[in-house]
TIRO-2110 file (N, C-alpha, C; in Angstrom, 1 decimal):
// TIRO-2110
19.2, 37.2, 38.6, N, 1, A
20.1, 36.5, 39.5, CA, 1, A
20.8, 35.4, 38.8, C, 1, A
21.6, 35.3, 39.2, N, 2, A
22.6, 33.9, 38.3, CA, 2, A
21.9, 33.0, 38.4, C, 2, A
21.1, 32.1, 39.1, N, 3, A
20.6, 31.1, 38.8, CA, 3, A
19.2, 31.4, 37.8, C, 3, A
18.6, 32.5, 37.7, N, 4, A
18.2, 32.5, 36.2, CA, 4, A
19.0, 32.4, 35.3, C, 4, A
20.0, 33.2, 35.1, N, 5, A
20.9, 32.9, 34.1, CA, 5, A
20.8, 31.5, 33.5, C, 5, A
21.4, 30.3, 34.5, N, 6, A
21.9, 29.1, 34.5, CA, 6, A
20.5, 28.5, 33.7, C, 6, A
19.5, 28.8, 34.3, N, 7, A
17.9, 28.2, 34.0, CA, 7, A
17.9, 28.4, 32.1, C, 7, A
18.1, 30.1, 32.1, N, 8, A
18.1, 30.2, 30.7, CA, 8, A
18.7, 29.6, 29.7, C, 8, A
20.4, 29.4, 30.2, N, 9, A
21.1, 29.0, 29.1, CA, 9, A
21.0, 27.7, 28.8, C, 9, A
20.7, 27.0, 30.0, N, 10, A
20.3, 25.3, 30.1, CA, 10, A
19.1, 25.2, 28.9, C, 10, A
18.2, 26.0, 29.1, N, 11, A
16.9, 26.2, 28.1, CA, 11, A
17.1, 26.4, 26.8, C, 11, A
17.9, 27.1, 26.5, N, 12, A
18.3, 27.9, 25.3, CA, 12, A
19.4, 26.7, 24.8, C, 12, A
20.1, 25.9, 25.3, N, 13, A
21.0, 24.9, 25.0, CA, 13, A
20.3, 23.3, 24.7, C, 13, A
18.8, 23.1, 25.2, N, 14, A
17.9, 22.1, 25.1, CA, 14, A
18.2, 21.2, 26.2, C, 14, A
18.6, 21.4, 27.2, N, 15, A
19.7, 20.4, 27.7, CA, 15, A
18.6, 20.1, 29.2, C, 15, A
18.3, 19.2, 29.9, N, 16, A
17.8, 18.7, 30.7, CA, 16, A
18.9, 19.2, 32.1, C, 16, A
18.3, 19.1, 33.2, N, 17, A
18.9, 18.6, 34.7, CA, 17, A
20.2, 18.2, 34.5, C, 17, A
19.4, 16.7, 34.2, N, 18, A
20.4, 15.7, 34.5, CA, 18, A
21.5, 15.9, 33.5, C, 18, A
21.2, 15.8, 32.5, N, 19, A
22.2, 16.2, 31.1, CA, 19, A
23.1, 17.3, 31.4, C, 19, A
23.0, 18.6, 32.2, N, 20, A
24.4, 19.4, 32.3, CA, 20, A
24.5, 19.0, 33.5, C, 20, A
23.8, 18.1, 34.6, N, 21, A
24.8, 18.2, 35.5, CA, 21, A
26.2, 17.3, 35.4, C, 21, A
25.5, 16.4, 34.5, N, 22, A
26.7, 15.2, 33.7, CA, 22, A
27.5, 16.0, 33.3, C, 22, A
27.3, 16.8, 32.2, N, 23, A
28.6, 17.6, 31.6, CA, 23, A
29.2, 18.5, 32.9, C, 23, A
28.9, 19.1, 33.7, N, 24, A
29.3, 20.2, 35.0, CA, 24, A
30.3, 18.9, 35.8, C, 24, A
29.9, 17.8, 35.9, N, 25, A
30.2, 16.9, 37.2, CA, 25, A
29.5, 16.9, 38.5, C, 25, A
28.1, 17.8, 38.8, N, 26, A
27.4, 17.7, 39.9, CA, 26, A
26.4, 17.5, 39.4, C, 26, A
25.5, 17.1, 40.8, N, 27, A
24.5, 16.5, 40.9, CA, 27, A
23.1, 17.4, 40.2, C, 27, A
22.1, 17.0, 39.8, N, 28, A
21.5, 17.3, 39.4, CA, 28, A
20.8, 18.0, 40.5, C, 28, A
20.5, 17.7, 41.4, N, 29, A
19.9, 17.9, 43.1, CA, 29, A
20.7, 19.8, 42.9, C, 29, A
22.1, 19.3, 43.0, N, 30, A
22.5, 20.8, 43.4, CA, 30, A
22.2, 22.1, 42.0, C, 30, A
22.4, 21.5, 40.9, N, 31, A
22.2, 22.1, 40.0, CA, 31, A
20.7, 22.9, 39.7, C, 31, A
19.8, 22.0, 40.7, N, 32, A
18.7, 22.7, 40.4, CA, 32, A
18.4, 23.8, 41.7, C, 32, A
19.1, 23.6, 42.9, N, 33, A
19.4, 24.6, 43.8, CA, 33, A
19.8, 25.8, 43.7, C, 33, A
20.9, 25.9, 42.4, N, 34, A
21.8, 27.1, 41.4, CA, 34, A
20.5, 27.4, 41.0, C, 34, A
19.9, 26.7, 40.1, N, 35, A
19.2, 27.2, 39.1, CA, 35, A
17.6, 28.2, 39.9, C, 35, A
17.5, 27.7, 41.5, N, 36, A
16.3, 28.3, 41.8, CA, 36, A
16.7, 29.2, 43.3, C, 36, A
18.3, 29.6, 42.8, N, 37, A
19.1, 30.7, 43.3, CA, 37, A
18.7, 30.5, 44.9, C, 37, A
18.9, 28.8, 45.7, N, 38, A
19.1, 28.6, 46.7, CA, 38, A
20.3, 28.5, 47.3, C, 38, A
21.6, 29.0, 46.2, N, 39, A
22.9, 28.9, 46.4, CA, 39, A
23.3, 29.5, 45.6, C, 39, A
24.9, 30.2, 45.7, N, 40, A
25.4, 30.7, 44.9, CA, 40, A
26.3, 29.3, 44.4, C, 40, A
27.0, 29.4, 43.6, N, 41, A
27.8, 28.6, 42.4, CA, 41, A
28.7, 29.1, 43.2, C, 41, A
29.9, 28.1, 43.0, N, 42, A
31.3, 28.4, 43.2, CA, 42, A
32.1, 29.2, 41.8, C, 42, A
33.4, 29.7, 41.8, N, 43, A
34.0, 30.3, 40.7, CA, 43, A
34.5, 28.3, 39.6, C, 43, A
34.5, 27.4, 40.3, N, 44, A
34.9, 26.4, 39.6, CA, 44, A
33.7, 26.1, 39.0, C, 44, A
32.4, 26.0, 39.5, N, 45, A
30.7, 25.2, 38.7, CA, 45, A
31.0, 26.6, 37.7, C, 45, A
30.8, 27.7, 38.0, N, 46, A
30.9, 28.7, 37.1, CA, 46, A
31.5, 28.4, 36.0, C, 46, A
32.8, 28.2, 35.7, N, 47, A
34.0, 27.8, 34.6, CA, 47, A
33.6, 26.4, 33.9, C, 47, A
32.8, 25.8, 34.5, N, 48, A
32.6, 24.8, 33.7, CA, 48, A
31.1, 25.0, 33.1, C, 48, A
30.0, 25.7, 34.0, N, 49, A
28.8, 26.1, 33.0, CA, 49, A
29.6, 26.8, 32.1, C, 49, A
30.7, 28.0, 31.9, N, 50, A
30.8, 28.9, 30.7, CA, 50, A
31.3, 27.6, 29.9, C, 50, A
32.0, 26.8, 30.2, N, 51, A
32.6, 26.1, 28.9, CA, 51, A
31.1, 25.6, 28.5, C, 51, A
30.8, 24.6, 28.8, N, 52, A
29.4, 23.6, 28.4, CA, 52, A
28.7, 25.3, 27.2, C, 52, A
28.3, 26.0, 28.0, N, 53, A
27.5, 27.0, 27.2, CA, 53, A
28.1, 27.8, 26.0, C, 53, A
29.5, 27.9, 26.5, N, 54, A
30.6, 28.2, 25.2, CA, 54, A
30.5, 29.8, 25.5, C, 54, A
30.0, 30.4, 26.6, N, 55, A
30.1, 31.8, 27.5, CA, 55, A
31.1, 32.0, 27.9, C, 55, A
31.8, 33.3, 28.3, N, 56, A
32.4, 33.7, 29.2, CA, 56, A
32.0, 34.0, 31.0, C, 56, A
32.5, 33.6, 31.5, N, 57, A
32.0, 34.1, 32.6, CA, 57, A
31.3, 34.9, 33.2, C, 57, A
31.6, 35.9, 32.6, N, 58, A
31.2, 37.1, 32.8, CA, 58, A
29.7, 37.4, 32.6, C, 58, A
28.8, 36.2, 31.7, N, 59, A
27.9, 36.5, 31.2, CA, 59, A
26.7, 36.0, 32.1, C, 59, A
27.4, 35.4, 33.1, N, 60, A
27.0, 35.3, 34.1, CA, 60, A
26.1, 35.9, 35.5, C, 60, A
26.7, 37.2, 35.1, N, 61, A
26.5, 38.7, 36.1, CA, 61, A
26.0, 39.4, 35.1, C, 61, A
25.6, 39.7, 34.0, N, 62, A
25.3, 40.5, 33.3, CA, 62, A
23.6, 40.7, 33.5, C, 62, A
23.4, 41.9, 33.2, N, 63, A
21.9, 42.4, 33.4, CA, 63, A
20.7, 42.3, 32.6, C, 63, A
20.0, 40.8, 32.3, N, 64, A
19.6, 41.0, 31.0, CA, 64, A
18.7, 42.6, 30.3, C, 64, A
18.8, 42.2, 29.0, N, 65, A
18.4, 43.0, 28.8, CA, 65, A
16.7, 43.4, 28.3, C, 65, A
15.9, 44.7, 28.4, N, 66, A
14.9, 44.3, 28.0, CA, 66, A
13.9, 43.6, 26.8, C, 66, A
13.3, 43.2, 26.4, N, 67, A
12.8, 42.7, 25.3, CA, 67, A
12.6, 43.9, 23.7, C, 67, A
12.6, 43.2, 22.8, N, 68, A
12.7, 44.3, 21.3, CA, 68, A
10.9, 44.7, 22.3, C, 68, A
10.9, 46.0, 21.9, N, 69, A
10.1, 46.6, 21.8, CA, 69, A
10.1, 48.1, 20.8, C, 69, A
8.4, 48.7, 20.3, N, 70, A
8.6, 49.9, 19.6, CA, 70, A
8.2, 50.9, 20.2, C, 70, A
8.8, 51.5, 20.2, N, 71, A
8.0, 53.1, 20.8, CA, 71, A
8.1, 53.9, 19.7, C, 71, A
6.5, 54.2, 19.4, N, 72, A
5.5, 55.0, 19.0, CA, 72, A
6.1, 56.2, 18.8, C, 72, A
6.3, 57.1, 17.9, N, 73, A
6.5, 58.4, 18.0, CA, 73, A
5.5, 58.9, 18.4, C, 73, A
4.0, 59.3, 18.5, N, 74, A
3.3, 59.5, 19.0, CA, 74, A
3.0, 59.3, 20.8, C, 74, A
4.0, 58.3, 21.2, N, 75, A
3.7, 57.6, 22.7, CA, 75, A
5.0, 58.0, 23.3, C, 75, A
5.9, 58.8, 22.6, N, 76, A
7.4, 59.3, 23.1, CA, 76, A
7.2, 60.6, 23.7, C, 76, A
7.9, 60.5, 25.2, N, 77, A
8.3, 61.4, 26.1, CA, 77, A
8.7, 62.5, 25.3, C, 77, A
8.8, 63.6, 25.3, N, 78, A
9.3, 64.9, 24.1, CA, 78, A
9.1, 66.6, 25.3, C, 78, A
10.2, 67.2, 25.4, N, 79, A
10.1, 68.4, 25.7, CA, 79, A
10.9, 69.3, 24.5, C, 79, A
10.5, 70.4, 25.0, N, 80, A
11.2, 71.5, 24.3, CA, 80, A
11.7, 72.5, 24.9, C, 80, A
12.8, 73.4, 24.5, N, 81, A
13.2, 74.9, 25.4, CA, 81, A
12.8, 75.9, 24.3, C, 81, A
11.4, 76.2, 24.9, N, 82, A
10.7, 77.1, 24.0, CA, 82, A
11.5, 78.8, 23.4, C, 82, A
11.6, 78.5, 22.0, N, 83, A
12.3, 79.7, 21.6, CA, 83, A
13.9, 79.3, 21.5, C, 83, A
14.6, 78.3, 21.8, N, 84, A
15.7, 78.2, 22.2, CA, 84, A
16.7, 76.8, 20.7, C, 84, A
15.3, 76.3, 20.0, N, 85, A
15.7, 75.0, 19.3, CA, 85, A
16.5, 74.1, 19.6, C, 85, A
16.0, 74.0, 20.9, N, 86, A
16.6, 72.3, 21.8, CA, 86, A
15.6, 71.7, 22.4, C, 86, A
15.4, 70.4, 22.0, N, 87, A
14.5, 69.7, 22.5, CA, 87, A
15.2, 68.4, 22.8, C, 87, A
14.0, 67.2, 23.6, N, 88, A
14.9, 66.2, 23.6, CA, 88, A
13.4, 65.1, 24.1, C, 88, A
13.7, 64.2, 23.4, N, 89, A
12.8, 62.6, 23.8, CA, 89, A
13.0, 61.5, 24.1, C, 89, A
12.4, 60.7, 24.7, N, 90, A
12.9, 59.5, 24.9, CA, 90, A
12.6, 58.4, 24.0, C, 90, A
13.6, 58.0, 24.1, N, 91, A
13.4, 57.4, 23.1, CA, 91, A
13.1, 55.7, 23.1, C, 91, A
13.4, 55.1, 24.3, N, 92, A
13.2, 53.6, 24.8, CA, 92, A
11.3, 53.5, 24.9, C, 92, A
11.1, 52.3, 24.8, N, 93, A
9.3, 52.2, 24.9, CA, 93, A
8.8, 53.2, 26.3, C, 93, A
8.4, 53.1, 26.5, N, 94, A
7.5, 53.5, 28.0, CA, 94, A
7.6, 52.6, 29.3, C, 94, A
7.0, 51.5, 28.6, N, 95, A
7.7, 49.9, 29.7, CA, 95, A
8.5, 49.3, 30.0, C, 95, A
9.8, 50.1, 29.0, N, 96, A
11.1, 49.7, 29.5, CA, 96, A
11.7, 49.5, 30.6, C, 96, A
11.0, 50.3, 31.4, N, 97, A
11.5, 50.5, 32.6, CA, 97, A
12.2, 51.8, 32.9, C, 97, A
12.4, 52.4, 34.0, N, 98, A
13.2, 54.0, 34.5, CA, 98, A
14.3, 53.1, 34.1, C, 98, A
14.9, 52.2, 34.6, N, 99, A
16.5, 51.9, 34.4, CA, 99, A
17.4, 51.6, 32.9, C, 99, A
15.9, 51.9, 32.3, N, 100, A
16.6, 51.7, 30.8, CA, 100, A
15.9, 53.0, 30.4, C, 100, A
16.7, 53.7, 29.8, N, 101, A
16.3, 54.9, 29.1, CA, 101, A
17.3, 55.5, 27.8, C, 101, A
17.2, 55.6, 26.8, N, 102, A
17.9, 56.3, 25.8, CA, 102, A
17.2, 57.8, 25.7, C, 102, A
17.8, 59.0, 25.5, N, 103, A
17.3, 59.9, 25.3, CA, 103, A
18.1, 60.6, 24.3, C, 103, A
17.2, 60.8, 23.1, N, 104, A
18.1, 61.5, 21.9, CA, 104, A
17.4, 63.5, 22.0, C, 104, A
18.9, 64.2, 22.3, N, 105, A
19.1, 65.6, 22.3, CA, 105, A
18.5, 66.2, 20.6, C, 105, A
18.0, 67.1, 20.1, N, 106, A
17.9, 67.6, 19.0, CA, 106, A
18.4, 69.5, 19.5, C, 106, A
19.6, 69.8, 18.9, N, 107, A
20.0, 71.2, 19.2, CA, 107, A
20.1, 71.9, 17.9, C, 107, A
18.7, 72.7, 17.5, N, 108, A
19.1, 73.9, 16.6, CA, 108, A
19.4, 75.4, 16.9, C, 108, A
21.0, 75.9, 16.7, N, 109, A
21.2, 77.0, 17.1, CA, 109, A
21.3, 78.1, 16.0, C, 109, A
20.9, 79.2, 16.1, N, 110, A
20.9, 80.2, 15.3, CA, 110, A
22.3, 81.0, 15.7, C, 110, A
22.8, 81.3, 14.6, N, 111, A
24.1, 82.2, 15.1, CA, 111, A
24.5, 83.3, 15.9, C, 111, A
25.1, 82.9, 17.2, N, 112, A
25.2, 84.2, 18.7, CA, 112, A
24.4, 83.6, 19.5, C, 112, A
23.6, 81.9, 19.2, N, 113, A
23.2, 81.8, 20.3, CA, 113, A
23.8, 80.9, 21.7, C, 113, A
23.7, 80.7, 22.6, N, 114, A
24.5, 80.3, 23.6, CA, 114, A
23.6, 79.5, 24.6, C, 114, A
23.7, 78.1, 24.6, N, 115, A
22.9, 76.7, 25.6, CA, 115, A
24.6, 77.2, 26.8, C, 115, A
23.6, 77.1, 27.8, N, 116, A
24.5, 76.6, 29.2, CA, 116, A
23.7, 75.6, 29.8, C, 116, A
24.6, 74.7, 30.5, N, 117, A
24.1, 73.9, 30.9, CA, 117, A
24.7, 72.7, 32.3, C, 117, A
24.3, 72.7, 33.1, N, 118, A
25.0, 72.4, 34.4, CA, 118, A
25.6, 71.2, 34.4, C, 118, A
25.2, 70.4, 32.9, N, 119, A
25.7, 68.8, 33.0, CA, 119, A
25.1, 68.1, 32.3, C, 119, A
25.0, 66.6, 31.5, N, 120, A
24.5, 65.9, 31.1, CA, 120, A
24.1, 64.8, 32.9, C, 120, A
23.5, 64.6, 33.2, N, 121, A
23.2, 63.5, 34.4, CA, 121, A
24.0, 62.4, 34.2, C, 121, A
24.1, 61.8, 32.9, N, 122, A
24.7, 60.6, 32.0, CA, 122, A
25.9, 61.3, 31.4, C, 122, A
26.8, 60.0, 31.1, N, 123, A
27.6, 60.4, 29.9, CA, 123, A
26.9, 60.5, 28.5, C, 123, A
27.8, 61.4, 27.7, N, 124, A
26.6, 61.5, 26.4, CA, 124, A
27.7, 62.0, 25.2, C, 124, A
27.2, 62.2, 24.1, N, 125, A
27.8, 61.9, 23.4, CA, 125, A
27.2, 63.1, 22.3, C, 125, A
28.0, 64.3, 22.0, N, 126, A
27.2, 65.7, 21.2, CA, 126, A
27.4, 64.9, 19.2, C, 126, A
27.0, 64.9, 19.0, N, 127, A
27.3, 65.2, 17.5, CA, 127, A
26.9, 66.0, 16.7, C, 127, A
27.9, 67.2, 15.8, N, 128, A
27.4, 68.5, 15.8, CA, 128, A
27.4, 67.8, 13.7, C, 128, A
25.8, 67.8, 13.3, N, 129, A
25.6, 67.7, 12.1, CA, 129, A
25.9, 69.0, 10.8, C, 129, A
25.8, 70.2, 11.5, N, 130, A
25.8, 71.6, 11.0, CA, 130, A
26.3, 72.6, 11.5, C, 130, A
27.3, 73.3, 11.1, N, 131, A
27.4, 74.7, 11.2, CA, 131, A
29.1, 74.4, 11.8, C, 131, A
29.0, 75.6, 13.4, N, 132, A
30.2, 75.8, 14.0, CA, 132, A
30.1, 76.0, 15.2, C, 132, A
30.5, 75.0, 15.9, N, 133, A
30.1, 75.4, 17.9, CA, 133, A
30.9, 75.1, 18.2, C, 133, A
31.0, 76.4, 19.3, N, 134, A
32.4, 76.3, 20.5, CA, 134, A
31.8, 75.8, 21.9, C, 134, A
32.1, 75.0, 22.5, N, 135, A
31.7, 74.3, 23.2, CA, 135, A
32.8, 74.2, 24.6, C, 135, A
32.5, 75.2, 25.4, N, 136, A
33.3, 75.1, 26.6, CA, 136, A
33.2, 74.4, 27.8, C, 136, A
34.1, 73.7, 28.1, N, 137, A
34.2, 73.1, 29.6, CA, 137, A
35.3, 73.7, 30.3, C, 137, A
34.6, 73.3, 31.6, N, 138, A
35.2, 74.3, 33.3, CA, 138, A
37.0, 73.9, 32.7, C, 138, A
37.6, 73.0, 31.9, N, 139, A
38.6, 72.7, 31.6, CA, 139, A
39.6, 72.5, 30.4, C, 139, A
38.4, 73.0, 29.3, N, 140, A
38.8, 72.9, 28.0, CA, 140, A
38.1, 74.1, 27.2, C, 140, A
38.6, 74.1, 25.9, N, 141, A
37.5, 74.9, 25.2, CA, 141, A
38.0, 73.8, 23.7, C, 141, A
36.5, 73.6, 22.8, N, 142, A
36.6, 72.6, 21.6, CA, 142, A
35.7, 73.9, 20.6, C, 142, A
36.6, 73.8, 19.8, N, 143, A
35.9, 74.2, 18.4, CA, 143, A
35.1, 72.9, 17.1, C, 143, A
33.9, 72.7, 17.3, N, 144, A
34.1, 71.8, 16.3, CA, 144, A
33.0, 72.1, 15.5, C, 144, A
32.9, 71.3, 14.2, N, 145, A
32.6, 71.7, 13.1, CA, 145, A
31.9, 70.3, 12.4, C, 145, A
30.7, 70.9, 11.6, N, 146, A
29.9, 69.6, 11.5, CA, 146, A
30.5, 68.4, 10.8, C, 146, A
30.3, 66.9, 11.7, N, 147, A
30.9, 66.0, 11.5, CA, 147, A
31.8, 65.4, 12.9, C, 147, A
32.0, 66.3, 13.3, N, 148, A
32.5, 66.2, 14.7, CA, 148, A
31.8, 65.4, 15.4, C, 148, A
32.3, 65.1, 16.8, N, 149, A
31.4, 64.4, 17.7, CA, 149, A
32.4, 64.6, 19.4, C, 149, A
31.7, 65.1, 20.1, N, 150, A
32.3, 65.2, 21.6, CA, 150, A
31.4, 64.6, 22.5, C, 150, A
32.5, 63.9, 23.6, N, 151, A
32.2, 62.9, 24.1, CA, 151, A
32.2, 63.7, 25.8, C, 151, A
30.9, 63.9, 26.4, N, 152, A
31.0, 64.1, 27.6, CA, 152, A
30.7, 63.4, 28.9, C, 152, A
31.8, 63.6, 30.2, N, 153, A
31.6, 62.9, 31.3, CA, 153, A
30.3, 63.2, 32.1, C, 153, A
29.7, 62.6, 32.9, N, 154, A
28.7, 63.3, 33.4, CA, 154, A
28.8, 64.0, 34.5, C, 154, A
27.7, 65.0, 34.6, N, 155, A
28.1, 66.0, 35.5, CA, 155, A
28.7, 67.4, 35.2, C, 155, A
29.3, 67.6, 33.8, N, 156, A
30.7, 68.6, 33.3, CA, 156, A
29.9, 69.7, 32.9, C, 156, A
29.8, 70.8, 33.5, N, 157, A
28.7, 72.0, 32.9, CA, 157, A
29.9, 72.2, 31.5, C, 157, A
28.8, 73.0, 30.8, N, 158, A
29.7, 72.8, 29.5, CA, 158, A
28.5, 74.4, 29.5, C, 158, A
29.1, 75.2, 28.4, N, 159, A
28.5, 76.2, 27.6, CA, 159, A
28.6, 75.8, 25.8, C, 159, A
27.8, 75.9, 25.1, N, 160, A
28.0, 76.1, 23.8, CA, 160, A
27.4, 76.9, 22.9, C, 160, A
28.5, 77.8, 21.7, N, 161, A
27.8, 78.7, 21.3, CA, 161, A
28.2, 78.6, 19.6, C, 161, A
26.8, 79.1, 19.4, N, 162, A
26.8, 78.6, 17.7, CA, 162, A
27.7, 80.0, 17.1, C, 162, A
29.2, 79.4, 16.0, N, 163, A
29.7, 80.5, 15.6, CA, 163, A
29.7, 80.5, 14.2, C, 163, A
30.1, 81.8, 14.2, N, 164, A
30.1, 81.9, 12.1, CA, 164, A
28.6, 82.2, 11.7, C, 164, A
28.0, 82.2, 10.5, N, 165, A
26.7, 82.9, 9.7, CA, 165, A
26.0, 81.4, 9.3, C, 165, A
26.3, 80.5, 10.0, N, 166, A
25.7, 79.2, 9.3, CA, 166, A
25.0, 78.9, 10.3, C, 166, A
23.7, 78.4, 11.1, N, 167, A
22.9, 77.7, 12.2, CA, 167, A
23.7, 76.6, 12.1, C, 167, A
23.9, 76.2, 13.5, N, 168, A
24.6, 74.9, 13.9, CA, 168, A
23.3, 73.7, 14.4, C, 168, A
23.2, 72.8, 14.0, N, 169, A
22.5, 71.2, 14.6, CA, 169, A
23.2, 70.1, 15.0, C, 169, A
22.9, 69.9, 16.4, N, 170, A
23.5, 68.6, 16.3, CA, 170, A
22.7, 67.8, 17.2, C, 170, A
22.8, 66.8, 17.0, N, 171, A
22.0, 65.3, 18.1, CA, 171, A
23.3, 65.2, 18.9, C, 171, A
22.4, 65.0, 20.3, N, 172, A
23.1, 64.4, 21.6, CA, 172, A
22.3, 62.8, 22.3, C, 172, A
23.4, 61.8, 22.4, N, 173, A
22.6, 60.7, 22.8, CA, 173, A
23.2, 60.3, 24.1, C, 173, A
22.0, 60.1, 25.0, N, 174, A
22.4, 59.9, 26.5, CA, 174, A
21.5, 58.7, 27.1, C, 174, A
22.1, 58.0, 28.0, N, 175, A
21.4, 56.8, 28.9, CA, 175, A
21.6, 57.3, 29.8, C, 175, A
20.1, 56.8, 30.4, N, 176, A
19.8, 57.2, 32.2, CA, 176, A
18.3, 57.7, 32.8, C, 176, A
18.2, 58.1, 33.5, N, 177, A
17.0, 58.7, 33.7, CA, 177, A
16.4, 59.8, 34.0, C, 177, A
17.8, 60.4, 33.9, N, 178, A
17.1, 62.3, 34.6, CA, 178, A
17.3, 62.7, 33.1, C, 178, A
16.5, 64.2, 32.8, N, 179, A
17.3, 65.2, 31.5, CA, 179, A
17.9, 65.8, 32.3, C, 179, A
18.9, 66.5, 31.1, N, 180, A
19.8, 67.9, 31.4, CA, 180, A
18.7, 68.9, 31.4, C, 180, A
19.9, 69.5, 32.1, N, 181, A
19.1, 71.5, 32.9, CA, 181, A
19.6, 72.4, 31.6, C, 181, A
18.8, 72.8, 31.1, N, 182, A
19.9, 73.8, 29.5, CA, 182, A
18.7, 75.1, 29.9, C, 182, A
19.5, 76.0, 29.4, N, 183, A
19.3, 77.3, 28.9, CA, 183, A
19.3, 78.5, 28.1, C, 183, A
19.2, 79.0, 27.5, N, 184, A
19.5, 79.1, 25.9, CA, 184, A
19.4, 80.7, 25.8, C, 184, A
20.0, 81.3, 25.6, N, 185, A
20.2, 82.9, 25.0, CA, 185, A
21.6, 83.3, 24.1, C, 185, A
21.0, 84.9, 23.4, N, 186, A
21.9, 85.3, 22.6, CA, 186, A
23.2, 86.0, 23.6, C, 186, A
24.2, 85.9, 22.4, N, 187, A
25.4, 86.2, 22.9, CA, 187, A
25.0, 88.0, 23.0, C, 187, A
26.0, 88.4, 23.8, N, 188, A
26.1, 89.5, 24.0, CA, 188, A
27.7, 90.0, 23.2, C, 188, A
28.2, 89.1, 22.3, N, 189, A
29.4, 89.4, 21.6, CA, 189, A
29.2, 89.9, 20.5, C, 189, A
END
């Protein structure tokens, strides 16, 4: 809530009560009201904590974020589509919480093979390290080629199929909390 915020930055700035409410122009009474989110701040207390803290506004409403933590390769979420060379794990700690989630895709395709897939849940981001994938959307068709990178909306069924005599790999990285639905067979071409 904003008045943590305020609590933080006052803390993080060394600064007392009384000491920003001097620099703010209010009282220290109200200031500690803000601070134990028994009021909201007006847009003018707002503009003058960002100056004093040397923030933008905006940093105001922001979500903090969670604390450095490691996740364990050993203690990481991990499936696989057996027979298919797509897997995918999570990659954020375990205690990060559901609302924080990174999940990194790992796609090895052997050539004529074909992933469908109803959607990424998140936006996400393919990067094809190897080979040659055509990669279709209900709206597009992309040829790309390792080194590439395609950027998808969430929700977009997409099909992709590894072409040419070379196996295609590539990492896909996605925030959120659901996985994608994938399926994996040879072409019939």
């Amino acid at each position: 809530m904003t008045g943590d915020i305020i609590r933080r930055f006052r803390l993080e700035q060394g600064l007392t009560l009384r000491q920003l409410a001097d620099q703010v122009d209010v009282t220290d009474s109200y200031l500690s009201l803000l601070e134990t989110n028994g009021e909201e701040p007006s847009l003018s207390v707002l503009r003058k904590l960002a100056k004093v803290f040397g923030r933008p506004v905006t940093a105001f409403f922001e979500e903090p974020f969670p604390e450095p933590a490691i996740a364990r390769a050993s203690e990481r979420r991990s499936r696989s589509l057996e027979g298919s060379g797509f897997s995918w794990e999570i990659l954020t700690p375990p205690d990060s919480g559901e609302d924080v989630r990174i999940t990194l895709i790992q796609t090895r395709l052997t050539p004529g093979t074909v992933l469908r897939s109803s959607g990424m849940p998140e936006q996400a981001c393919i990067y094809l390290q190897r080979g040659t994938v055509r990669i279709h959307l209900s709206d597009a068709d992309y040829l790309m080629r390792a080194g590439d990178s395609l950027y998808l909306r969430p929700f977009v069924s997409f099909t992709a199929v590894c072409e040419g005599t070379e196996p295609g790999s590539a990492v896909t990285a996605l925030s959120g909390t659901v996985l994608p639905s994938v399926t994996a067979e040879r072409s019939s071409l």
